[in-house]
C-alpha positions as CSV (number, residue, x, y, z in Angstrom):
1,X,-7.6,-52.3,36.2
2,X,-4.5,-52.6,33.6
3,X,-6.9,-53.2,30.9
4,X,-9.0,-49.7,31.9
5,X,-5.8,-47.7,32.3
6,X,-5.2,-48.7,28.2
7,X,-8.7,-47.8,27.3
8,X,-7.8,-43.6,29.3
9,X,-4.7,-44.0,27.8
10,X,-5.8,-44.4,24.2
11,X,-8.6,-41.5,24.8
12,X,-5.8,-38.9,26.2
13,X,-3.9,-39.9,23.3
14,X,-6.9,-39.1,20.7
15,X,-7.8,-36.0,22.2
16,X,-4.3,-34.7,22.3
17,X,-4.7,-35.2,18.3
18,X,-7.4,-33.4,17.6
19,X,-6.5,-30.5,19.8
20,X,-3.6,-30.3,18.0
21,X,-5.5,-30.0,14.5
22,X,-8.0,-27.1,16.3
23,X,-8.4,-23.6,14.8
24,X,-6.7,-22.1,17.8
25,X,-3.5,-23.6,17.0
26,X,-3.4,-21.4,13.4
27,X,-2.2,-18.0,14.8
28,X,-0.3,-16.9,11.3
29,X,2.9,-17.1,12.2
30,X,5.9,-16.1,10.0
31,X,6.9,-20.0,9.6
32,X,3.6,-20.7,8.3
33,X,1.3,-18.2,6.8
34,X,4.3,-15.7,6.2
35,X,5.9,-18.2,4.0
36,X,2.5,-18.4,1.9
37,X,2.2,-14.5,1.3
38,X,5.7,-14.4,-0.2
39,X,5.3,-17.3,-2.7
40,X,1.8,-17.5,-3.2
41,X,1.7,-21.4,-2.6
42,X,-1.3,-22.5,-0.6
43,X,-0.5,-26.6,-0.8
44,X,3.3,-25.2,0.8
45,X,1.4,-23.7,3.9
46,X,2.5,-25.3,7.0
47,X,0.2,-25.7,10.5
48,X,1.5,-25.6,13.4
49,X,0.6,-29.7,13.8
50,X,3.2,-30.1,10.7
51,X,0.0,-31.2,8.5
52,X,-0.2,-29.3,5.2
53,X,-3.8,-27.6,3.7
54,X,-4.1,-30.6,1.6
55,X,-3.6,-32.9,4.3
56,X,-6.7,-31.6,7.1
57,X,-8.6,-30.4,3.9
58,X,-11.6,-33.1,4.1
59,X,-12.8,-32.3,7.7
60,X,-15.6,-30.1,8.2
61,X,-14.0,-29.0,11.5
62,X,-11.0,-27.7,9.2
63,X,-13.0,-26.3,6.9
64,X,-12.9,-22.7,9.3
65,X,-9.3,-23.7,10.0
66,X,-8.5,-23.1,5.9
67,X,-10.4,-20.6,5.4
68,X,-9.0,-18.9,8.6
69,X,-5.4,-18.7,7.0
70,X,-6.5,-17.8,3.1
71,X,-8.6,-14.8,5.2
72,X,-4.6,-14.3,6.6
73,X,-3.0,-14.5,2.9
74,X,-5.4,-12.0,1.7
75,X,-4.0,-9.5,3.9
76,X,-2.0,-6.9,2.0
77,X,1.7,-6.7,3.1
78,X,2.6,-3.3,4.6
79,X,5.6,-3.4,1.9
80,X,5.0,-2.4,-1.2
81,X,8.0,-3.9,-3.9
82,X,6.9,-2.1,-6.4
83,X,7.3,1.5,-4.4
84,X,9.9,3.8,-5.6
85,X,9.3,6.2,-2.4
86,X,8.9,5.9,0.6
87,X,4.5,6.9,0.8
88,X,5.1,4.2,-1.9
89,X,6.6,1.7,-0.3
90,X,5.8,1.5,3.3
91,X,2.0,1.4,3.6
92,X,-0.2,2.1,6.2
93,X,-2.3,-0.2,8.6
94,X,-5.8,-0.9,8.4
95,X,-7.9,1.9,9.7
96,X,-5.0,4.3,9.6
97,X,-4.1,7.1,7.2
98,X,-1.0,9.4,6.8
99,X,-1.2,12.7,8.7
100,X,-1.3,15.7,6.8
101,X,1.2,17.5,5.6
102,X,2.0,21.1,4.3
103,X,2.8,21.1,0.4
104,X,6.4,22.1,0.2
105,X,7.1,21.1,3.8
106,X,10.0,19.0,5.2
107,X,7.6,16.0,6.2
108,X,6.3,16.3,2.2
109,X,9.8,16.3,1.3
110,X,10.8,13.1,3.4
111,X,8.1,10.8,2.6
112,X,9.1,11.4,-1.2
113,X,12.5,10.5,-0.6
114,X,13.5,7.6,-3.8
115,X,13.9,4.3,-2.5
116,X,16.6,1.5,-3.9
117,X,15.0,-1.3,-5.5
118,X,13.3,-3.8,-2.8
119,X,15.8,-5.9,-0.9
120,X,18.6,-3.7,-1.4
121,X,21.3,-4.5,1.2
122,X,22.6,-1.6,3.7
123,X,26.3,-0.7,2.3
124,X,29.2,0.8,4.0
125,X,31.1,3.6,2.2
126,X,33.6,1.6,1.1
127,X,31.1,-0.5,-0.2
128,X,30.7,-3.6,1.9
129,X,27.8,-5.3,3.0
130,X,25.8,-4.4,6.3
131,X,25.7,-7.9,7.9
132,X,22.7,-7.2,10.6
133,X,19.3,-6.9,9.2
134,X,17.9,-4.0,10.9
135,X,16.0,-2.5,7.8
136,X,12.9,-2.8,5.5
137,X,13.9,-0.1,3.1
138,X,17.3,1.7,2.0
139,X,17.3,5.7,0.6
140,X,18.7,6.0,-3.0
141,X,20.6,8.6,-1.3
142,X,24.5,8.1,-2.2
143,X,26.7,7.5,0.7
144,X,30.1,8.8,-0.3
145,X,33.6,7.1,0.0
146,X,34.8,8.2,2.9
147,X,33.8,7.4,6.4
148,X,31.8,10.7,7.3
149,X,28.3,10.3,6.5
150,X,27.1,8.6,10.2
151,X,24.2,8.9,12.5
152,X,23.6,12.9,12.6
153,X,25.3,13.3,9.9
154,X,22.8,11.4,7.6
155,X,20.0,14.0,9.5
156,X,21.7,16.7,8.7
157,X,22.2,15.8,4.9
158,X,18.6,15.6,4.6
159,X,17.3,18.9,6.1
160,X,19.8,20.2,4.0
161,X,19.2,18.6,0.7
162,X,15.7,19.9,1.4
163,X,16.4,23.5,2.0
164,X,18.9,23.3,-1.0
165,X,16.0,21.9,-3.5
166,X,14.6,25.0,-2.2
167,X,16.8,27.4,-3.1
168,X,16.8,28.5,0.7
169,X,20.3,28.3,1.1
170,X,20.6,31.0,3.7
171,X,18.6,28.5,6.0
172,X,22.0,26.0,5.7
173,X,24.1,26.0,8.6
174,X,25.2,23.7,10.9
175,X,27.7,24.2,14.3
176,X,30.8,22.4,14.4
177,X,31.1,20.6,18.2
178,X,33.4,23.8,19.2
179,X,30.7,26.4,18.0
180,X,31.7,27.4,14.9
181,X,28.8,28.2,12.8
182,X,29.1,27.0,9.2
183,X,26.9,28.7,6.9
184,X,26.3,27.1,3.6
185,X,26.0,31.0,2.3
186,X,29.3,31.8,3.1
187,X,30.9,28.6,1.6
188,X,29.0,29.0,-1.8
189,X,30.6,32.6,-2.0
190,X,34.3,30.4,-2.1
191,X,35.0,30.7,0.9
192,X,36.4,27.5,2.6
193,X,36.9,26.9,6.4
194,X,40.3,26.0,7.5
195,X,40.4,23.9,11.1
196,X,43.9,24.3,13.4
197,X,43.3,22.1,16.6
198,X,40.1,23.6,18.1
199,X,40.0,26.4,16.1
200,X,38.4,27.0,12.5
201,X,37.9,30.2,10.6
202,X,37.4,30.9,7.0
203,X,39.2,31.5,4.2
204,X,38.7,32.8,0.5
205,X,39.8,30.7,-2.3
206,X,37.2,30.3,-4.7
207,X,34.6,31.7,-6.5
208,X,30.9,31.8,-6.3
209,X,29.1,28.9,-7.2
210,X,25.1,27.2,-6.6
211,X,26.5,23.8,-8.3
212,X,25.7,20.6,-6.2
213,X,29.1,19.5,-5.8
214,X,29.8,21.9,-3.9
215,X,27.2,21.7,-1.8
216,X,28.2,18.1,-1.3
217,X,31.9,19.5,-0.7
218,X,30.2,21.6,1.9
219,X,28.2,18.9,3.8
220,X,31.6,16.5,4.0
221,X,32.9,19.5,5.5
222,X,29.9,19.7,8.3
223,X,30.4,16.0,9.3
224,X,33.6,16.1,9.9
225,X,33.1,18.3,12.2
226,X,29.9,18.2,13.6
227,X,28.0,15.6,14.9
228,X,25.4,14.2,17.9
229,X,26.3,16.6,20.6
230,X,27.0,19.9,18.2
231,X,23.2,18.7,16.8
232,X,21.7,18.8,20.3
233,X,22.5,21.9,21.0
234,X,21.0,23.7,18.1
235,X,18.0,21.8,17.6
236,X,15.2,22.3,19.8
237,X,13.4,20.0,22.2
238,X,10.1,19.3,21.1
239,X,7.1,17.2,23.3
240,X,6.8,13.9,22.5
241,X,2.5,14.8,22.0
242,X,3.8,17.2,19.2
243,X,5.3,14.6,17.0
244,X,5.5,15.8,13.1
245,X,7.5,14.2,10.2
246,X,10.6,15.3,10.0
247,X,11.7,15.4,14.1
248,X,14.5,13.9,15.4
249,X,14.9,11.3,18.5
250,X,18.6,12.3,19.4
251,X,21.1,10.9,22.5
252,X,23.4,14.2,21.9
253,X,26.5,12.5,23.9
254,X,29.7,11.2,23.5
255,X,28.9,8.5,21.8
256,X,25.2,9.4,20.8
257,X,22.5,8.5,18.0
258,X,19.8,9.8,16.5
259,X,16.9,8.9,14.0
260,X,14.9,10.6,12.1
261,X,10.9,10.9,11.9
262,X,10.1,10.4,7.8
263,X,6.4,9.8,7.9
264,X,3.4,9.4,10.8
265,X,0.0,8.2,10.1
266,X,-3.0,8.6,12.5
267,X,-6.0,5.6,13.1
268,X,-9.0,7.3,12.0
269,X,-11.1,6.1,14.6
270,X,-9.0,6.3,17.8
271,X,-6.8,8.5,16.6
272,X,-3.4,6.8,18.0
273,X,-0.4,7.8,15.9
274,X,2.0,5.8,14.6
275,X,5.7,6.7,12.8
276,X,8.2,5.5,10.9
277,X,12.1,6.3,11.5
278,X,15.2,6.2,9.1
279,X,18.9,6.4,10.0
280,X,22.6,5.8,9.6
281,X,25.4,4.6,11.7
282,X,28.9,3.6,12.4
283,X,30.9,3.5,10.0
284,X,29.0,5.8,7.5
285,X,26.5,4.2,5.8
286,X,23.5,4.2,3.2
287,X,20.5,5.6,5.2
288,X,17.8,3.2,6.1
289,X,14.7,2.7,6.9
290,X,14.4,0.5,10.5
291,X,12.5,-2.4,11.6
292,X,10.0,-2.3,14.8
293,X,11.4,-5.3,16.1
294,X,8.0,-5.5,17.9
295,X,5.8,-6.0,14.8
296,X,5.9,-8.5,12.1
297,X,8.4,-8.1,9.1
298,X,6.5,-6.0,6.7
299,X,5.1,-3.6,9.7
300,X,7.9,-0.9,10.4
301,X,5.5,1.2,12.1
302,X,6.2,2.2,15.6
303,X,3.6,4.1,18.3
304,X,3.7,7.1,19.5
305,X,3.0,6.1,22.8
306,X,5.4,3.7,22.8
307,X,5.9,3.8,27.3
308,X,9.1,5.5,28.3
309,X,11.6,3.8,26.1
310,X,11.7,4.0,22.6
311,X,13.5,0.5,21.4
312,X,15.2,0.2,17.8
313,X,17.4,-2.2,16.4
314,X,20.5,-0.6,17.5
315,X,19.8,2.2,20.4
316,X,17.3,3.0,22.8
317,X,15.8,6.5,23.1
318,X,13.9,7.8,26.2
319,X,10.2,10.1,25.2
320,X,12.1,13.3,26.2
321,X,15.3,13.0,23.4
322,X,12.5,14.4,20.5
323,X,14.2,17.2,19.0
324,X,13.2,19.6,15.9
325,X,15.1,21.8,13.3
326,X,14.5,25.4,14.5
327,X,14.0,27.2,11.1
């Protein structure tokens, strides 16, 4: 009887190996396959058994198992190093292409936006190093030196710095949080706006000018005294099934958030919609493109039917808080 209990013993103990060396076990993980994309070593390439290629490379059996994860490797990354914007650098899935877009639009306008070199850190404006990794991509977008350019303040520097690549600098205005309308129109005429407690009004002490630093005068000016909630209430709600480059998921509160919409692509087959979403946050900071925690490193695509919570790295939206620029 001992001697038979050996004999199953020594079976369970073979099969266990070879189940462990079986094709299913190779799912592509990040420790494994990932590692293999980046450095474009095969004989590195780990298994989930901790056998390398070269050591399961003379079974047959294995053969499928190699060939398997090479099929993996060939995949092309989403993330594209060498992209200087951001249609450049963030690349679609298989089977999906970008949604079209309306030459001269806003959604044209963000999905050109210049992107720092690959692996660029997120930096504060006082120049320090974002320590959580919540991004795949970071604007070339400057950030200034004071702590002002935040969550809605980043979204409204870049409808802004659209309309004013435009020329359509009647379209600039933002609301402070106690209603005052700033118009860009009336600031590039030399007016500034002078704030007493709660109240602001303006006041003439310059001349006219179209030069950028004083639009970039004028936007400090906005997020100082706008932000989340002031945003809310001029934007305008917008169905989550009507999703275009450009919109805005926004918690207008005390505190809030928001992100902004820079590109979408649709499957060409099903027709499911995906987008990717950029933002700042506290303390002001260089605007970034997020991860989808959800998806693999190089995949910062999220769904559009994402369920009734949308989940990024630092806030949580609900499918109602879309919102849109009302131009």
């Amino acid at each position: 009887m001992r001697r038979i209990i050996v004999i199953l013993s020594f079976i369970l103990v073979v099969l266990v190996f070879l189940s462990s060396c079986s094709i299913n076990n190779y799912t592509g993980s990040d420790s494994g396959i990932r590692s293999g994309e980046q450095n474009g070593e095969t004989e590195n390439i780990q298994t989930n058994s901790g056998k390398s290629l070269n050591d399961i490379s003379n079974s047959s059996e294995n053969n499928t198992v190699i060939k398997n994860i090479v099929e993996q490797q060939s995949k092309t990354s989403l993330i594209n190093e060498e992209g200087i914007t951001v249609q450049e650098r963030i690349m679609v899935p298989e089977g999906y292409k970008r949604v079209d877009v309306e030459k001269g639009s806003f959604g044209e306008y963000l999905r050109n936006l210049p992107l720092k070199p690959h692996g660029s850190k997120v930096k504060y404006y006082d120049g320090s190093i974002k320590s959580k990794d919540v991004h795949v991509a970071v604007l070339d977008i400057d950030v200034g030196d004071r702590d002002l350019q935040q969550c809605a303040d980043a979204v409204m520097r870049l409808w802004a710095e659209y309309l004013f690549s435009r020329g359509e600098y009647d379209r600039i205005h933002f609301n402070f949080t106690n209603g005052f309308r700033a118009d860009y129109s009336t600031w590039m005429k030399g007016n500034r706006i002078r704030v007493e407690g709660n109240n602001a009004y303006w006041v003439k002490q310059g001349e006219y000018s179209e030069e950028y630093k004083v639009f970039r005068d004028y936007m400090d000016m906005v997020f100082a005294y706008a932000g989340t909630l002031s945003l809310s209430q001029e934007m305008k709600k917008i169905p989550l099934e009507e999703m275009q480059p450009g919109d805005v998921f926004l918690k207008g509160e005390l505190p809030g958030h928001c992100v902004i919409i820079l590109d979408m692509a649709e499957h060409e087959e099903t027709k499911e919609k995906i987008f990717i979403i950029a933002q700042s946050y506290m303390p002001a900071q260089d605007i970034h493109i997020l991860k989808n925690y959800d998806n693999p490193e190089d995949n910062p695509w999220y769904p559009v039917n994402f369920g009734d919570v949308l989940n990024t790295p630092e806030w949580n939206f609900t499918r109602d808080q879309l919102f849109r620029f009302d131009s």
